[in-house]
Each structure stands twice: as C-alpha cells, then as structure tokens.
C-alpha positions in Angstrom: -36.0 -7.4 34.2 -38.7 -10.5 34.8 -38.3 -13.2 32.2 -41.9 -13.9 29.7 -41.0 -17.2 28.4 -38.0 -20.2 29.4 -37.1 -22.8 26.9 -34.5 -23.3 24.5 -33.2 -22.5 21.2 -32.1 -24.7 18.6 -30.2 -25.1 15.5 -29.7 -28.4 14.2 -28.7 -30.8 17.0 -27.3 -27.8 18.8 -29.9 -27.0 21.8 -29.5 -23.7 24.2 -31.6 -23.6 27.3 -32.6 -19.6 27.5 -34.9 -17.0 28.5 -36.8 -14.3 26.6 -37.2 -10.5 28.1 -38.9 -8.4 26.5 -36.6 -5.4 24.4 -39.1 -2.8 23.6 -41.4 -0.5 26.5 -43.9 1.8 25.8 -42.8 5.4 25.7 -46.4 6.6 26.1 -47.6 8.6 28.9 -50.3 6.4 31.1 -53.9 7.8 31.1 -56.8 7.3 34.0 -60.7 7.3 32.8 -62.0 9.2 35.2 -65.8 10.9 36.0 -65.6 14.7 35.0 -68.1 15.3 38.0 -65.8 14.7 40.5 -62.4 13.0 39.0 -63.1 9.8 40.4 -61.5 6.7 38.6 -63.7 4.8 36.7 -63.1 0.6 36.3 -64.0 -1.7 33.9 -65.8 -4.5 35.2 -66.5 -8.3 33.8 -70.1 -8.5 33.5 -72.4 -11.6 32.8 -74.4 -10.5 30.0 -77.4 -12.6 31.5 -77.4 -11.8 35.1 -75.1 -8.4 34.7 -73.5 -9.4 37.7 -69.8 -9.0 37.5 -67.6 -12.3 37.3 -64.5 -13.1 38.9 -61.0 -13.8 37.4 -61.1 -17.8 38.8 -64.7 -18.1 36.9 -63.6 -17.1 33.6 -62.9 -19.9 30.9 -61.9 -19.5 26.8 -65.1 -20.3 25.1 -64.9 -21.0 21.1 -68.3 -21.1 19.5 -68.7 -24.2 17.3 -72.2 -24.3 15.7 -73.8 -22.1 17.7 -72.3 -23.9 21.1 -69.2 -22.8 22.7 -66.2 -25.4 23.4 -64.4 -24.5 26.4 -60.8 -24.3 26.4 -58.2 -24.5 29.2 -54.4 -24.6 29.1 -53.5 -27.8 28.5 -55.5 -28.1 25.2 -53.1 -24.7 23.3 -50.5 -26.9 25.2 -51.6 -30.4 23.7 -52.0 -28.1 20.0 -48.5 -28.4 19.8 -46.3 -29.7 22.3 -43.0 -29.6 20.8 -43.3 -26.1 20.1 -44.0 -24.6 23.5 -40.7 -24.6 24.9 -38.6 -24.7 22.1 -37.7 -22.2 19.4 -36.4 -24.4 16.3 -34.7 -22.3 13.7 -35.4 -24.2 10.6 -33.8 -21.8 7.8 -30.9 -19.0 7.8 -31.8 -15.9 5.8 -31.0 -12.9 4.8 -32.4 -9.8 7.1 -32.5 -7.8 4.5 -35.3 -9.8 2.5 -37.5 -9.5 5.6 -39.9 -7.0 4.8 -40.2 -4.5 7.6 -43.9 -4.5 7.6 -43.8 -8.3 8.8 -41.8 -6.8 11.9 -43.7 -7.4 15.4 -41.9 -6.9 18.8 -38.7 -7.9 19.7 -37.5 -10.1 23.1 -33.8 -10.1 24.1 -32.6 -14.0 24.8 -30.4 -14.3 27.6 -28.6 -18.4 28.1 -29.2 -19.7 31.5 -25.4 -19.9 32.0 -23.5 -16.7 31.6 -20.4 -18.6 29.6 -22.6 -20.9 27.2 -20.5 -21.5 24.2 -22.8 -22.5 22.0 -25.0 -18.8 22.8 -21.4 -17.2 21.8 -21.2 -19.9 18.9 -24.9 -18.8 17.1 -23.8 -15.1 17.4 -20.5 -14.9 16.2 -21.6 -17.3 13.5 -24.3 -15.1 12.5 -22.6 -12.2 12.7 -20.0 -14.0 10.2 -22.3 -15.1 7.9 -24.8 -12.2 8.0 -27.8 -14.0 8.2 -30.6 -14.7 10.4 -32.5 -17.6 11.8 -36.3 -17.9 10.7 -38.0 -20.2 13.8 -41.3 -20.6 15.1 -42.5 -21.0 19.2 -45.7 -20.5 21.0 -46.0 -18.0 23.3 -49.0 -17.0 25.2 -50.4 -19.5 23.3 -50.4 -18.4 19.9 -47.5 -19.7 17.8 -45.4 -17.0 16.5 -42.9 -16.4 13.2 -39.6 -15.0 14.3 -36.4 -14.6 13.2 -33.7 -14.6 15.5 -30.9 -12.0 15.1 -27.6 -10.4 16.6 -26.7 -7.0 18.3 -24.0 -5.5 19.7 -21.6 -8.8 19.4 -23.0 -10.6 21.9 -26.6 -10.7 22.3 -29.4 -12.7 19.7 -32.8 -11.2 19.9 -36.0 -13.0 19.1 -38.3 -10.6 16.8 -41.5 -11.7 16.2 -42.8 -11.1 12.5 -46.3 -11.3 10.9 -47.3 -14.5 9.0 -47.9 -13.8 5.4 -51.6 -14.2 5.5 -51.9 -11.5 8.1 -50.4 -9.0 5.4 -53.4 -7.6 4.0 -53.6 -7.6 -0.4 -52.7 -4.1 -2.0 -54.9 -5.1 -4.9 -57.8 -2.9 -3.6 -55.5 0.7 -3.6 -56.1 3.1 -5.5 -53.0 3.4 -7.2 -52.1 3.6 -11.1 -49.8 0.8 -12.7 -47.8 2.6 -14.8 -47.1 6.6 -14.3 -44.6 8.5 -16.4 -40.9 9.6 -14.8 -39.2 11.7 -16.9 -35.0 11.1 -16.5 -34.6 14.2 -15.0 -37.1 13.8 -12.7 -35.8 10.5 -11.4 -32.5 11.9 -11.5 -33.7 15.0 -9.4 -35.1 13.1 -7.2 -31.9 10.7 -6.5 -30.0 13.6 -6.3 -32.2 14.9 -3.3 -32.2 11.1 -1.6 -28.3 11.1 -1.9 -28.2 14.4 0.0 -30.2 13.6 3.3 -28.8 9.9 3.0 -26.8 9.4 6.3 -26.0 6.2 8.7 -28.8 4.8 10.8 -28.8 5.9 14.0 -32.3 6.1 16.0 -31.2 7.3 19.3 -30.8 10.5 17.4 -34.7 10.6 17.8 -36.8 11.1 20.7 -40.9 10.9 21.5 -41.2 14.8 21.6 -44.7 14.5 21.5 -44.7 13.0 25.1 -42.2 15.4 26.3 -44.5 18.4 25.0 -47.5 16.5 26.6 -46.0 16.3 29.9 -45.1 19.8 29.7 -48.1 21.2 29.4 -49.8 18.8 32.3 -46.9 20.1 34.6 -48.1 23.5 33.7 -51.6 22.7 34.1 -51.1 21.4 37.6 -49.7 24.8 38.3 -52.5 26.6 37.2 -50.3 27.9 34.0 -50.3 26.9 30.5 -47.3 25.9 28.5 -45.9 27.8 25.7 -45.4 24.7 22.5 -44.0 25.3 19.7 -45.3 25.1 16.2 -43.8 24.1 13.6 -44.7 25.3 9.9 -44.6 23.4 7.3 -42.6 24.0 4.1 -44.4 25.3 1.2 -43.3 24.6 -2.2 -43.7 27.9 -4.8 -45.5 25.8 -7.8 -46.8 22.5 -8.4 -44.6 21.7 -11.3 -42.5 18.5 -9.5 -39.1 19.0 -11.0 -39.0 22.6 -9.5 -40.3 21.2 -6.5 -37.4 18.9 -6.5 -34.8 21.6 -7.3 -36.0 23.6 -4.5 -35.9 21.0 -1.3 -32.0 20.3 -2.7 -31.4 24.0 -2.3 -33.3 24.0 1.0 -31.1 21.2 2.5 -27.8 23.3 0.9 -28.9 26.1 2.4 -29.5 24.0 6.0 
C-alpha cells in the first residue's frame, strides 16, 4: 500500500509520528466510454471555454470568484489557512462510538506509526480499547479540513474515519412524515418479537457485492457470444394489508426458514 498523508497524531502532550493508508477500495467493476461506431475510447479533455483549445495540467490554477473576479489560489495559501492542522491530527475529546451517528460516517484510513514498536501507538489502542471510547480530532487533507474520529480494530491497529460536519447533514424538517402515528401494544410487541428473531452478531464478511459478480458473469458470457442465465429473485408477498397479520406472518416465515 502507498501512504496518502504523513504527520502525527496527538493526544495531549503525547505526539505519534504516523501515516494514513487508505482502508476501504471500490468493489465496482471499471467502465470505458467508448463510440458505439467503432468501440473506440472516448477522453475527456480540459477545454478553454474562450479559445476551446484544450489546456494542460501545468496551466491549470484554483480560481475562486469574488465579486465577479476570480482570486487564484495555489498551495501554500490552503497551507497558510491553517498551518498547525496540516500535519497533525489533534484529538481534542474522547467519546463514545456509539453516539456517532452513522450517517456522519465518511471513509476510513488505517494509521500505521513510523516505528513498528512505538509504545505510545500500542498505549492509544489498548487504552481505547479499555476505556471504549474514541478520539474526535480534526486534520487537513487534500486541503479540506476534515472531522474524524479515531478508533481501534483488531487490538492493534487505530483507524482514522472521517465523518461529516453537522452542517453538511441536511434538515429532516421538509419530509413528509406525520408526528405522531398510533402503535397499538401488540403491534409493537409483534414487531419486537420479529426484530428479536433475525437479531444476530455483526458480521459483514458474511456479505458480498453479488451484483458485480452477476455483472461480470454475464460480460464473460457476452464475450463468448452466449448469454448468462441470472437468477431472479421474487419478492415476498404479504396475504393482506392488515399490519399485525403482516407481522405474524414474516415470524412464521423466518420459523419456517
């Protein structure tokens, strides 16, 4: 793996030189634009609006426009924006990771020390690990200065996950959605009931991207001149509309699974 980012991370006076690598990769399967006349590849090119003339990479600058001017931008002025934050990642509070709302979640970088036996690394985890909590820091990267809190797996490793700042969260005020509808008790209990059945312990490699794997099926067929047989799945169909019975049936359904 190629590092993204070098810095360090610190907690209190404690400081931990390390390096970020991306955790997560895209399981989806890479598509070319091509011409339908004759399958050539078709590229996307960085025109000048005024002279339409394409414009190379060493020509292009970050423009923002300012009263109907643009000021241009180079690296040293997200640098100068804030300095102490570029290669640092300060955890200023410990909290819990279950009060982290999943929709604030982002993507996740794996931290690695730069020494393999760095005590203070092995310190942060096994205290967190102890005390069940997580760090909440901030750092730039790429420019932009991200939320993060910074988290444990497997015993040994802390993980930087970025997570959304609160005013990117967008208001639920305009839903559609009634304040106050009437649960009976045996609904809710019904419905419990059917939670408690398909409850079970968290474990994601348990699922796969089949929709990739049925995709690349049927292009490996196509390139043989064949088409792939997919199945189809059909959807379960309740008997009324009446919600208790509804309930009642999906717990037989799962007994009888």
């Amino acid at each position: 793996m190629r590092s993204i980012w070098k810095g360090s991370l610190g907690f209190g006076l404690v400081s931990i030189p390390v390096k970020l690598y991306s955790a997560v990769q895209a399981s989806s399967l890479d598509f070319d634009m091509l011409d339908s006349r004759d399958r050539a590849r078709i590229r996307y090119q960085r025109v000048n609006e005024r002279t339409h003339k394409e414009v190379p990479y060493d020509k292009i600058v970050k423009g923002y426009k300012l009263n109907d001017d643009y000021v241009i931008m180079d690296e040293h002025d997200f640098a100068d924006a804030a300095p102490e934050k570029s290669k640092v990642i300060e955890i200023e509070s410990f909290v819990d990771i279950a009060d982290v709302n999943p929709m604030y979640y982002e993507t996740s970088y794996y931290t690695e020390p730069d020494t393999k036996n760095n005590k203070a690394y092995a310190l942060l985890v096994q205290a967190l690990i102890k005390s069940k909590k997580a760090g909440l820091a901030r750092f730039v990267l790429r420019s932009t200065e991200s939320l993060c809190i910074v988290h444990p797996i497997e015993e040994r490793v802390l993980v930087v996950t970025r997570i959304r700042f609160a005013q990117e969260i967008r208001s639920t005020e305009d839903l559609n959605i009634a304040d106050d509808i009437n649960i009976s008790k045996k609904e809710l209990d019904m419905g419990l009931a059917l939670i408690n059945q398909y409850a079970e312990h968290f474990d994601v490699s348990k699922f796969k991207d089949e929709y990739n794997d049925e995709l690349l099926k049927i292009i490996q067929a196509k390139s043989k001149g064949k088409r792939a047989t997919v199945k189809k799945l059909k959807p379960q169909k309740a008997t009324g509309d009446d919600l208790y019975e509804q309930l009642m049936q999906s717990l037989n359904t799962k007994k009888g699974a």
